[in-house]
MARNURO-973931 format. One record per residue (C-alpha): x, y, z. Coordinates in nm, 4 decimals. Example, Ala and Ser with C-alpha at 12.3 -4.5 7.8 and 13.67 -1.06 7.14 Angstrom:
2
PT        px        py        pz
PT    1.2300   -0.4500    0.7800
PT    1.3670   -0.1060    0.7140
//
This chain:
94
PT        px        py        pz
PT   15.1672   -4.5808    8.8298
PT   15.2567   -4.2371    8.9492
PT   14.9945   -4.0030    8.9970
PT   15.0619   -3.8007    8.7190
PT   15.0693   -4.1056    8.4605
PT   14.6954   -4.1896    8.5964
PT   14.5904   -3.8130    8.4968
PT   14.7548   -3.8484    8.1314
PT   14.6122   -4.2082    8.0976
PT   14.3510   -4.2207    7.8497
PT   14.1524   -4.4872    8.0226
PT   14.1101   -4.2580    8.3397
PT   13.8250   -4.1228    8.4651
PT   13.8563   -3.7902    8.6015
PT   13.6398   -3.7234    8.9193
PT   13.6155   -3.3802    9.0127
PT   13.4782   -3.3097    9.3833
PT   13.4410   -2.9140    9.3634
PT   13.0545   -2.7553    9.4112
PT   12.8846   -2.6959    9.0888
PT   12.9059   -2.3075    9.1965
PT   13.2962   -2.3586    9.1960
PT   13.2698   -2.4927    8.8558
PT   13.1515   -2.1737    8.7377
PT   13.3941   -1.9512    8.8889
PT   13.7068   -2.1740    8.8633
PT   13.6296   -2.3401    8.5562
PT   13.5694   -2.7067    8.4502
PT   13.8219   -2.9458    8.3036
PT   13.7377   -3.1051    7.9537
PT   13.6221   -3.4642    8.0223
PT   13.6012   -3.4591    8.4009
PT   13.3179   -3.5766    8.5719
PT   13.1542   -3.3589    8.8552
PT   13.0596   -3.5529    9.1392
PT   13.0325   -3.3105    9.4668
PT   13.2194   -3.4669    9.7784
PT   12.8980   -3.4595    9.9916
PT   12.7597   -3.7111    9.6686
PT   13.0107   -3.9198    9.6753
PT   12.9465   -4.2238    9.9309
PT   12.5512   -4.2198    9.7323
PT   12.7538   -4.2772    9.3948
PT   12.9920   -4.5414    9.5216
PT   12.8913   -4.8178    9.3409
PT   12.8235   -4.6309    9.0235
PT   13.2204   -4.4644    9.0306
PT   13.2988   -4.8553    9.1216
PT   13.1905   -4.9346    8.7526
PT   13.4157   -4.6142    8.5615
PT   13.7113   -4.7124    8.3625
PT   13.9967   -4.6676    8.6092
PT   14.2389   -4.5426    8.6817
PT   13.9993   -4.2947    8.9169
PT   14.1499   -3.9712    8.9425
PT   13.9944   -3.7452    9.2207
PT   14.0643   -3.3839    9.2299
PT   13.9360   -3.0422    9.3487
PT   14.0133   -2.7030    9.4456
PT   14.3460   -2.7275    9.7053
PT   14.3203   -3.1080    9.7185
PT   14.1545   -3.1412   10.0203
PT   13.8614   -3.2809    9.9441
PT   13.9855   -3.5398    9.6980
PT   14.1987   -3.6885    9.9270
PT   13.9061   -3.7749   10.1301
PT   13.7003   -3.8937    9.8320
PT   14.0302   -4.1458    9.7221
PT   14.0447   -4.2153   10.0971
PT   13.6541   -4.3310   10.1190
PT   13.7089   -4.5235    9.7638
PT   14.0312   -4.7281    9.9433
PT   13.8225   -4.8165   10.2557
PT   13.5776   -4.9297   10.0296
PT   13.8105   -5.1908    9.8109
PT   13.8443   -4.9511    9.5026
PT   14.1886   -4.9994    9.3835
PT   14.3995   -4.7571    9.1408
PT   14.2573   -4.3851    9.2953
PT   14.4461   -4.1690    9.2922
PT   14.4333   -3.8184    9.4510
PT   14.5288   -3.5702    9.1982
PT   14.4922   -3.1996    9.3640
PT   14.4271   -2.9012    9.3233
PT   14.2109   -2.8567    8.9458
PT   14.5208   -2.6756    8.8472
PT   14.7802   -2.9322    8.8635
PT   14.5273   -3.1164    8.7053
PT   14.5290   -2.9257    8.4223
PT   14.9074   -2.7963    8.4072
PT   14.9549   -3.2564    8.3583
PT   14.6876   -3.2117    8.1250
PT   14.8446   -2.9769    7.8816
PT   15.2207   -3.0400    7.9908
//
């Protein structure tokens, strides 16, 4: 599964890694989960039990990359990194 067919799945859970503050600033994307990057290892085994695939994304896609990294090392299979909030939402509506 490419990256973009886990953001258009409609089993995926969207995981987004921003700050609450950049929520309100950038804007939130309908359906998506906020779980701050800094939250993440503390939530592990509760994102272990969403409906995959996981799709991580963010601002630049930075940070999700190291939240789909730290899922991997941990044995969570089909994460995916997805970017910047942006892409996420041009796959979204595309």
């Amino acid at each position: 599964m490419t990256t973009t067919e886990a953001i258009k799945n409609p089993n995926a859970t969207l995981i987004d890694v921003r700050e609450p503050y950049e929520l309100e600033t950038d804007g939130v994307i309908d359906g998506a989960i906020n779980i701050p990057l800094g939250e993440v290892p503390q939530k592990l085994e509760e994102i272990k039990e969403m409906p995959k695939p996981l799709v991580f994304f963010c601002r630049s896609g930075n940070r999700s990359a190291t939240a789909a990294q730290f899922m991997q090392e941990n044995g969570v299979e089909d994460v995916y990194n997805g970017g910047g909030a942006d892409e996420v939402n041009e796959i979204l509506k595309a």
